[in-house]
C-alpha positions in Angstrom: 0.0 0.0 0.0 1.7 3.5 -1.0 0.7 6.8 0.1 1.0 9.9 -1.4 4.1 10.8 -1.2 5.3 7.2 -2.6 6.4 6.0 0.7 5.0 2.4 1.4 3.1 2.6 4.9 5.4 -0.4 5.9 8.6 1.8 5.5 6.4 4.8 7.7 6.3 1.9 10.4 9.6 1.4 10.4 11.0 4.8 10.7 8.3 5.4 13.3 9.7 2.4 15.2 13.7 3.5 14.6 12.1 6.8 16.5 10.6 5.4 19.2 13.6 2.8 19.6 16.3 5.6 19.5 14.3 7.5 22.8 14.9 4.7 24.5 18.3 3.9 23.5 19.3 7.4 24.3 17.6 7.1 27.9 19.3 3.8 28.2 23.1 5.1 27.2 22.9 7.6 29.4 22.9 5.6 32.3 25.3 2.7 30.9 28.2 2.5 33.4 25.5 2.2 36.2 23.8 -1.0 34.1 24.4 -4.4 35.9 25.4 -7.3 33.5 21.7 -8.5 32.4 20.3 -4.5 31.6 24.3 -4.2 29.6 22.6 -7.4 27.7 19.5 -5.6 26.9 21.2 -2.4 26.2 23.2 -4.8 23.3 19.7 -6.3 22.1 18.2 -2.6 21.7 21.0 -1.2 19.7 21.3 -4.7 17.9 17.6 -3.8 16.4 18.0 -0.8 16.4 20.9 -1.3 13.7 18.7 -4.1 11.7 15.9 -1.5 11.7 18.0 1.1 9.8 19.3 -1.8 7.2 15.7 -2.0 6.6 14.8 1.2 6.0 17.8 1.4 3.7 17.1 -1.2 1.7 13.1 -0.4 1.5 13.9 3.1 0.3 16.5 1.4 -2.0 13.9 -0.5 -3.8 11.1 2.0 -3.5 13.7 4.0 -5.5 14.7 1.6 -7.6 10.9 0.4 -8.6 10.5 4.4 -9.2 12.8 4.8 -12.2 11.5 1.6 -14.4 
């Protein structure tokens, strides 16, 4: 499903979901050196998707572009 400004809603989702993800990752690094082990773990999960979520994006806006021009 595309909206009007050629943007699939999917790609939206994800963006919205690198925002919301990057709050709390920000929240989260501030208070790093005061994590135990288990909340360093989860730290390393968050950024981990949060990574994968911005390969995503790239490559749906890659194809989007790429569907565009043919």
């Amino acid at each position: 499903m595309k909206l009007s400004e050629g943007i699939t809603i999917n790609t939206k989702l994800l963006i919205l979901q690198l925002v919301v993800i990057a709050v709390v990752w920000s929240g989260m690094a501030v208070f790093y050196t005061e994590m135990s082990s288990a909340s360093q773990f989860i730290f390393h999960l968050v950024t981990s998707w949060m990574l994968f979520l911005i390969v995503m994006i790239i490559k749906g806006l890659l194809k989007e572009r790429k569907q565009r021009r043919q």
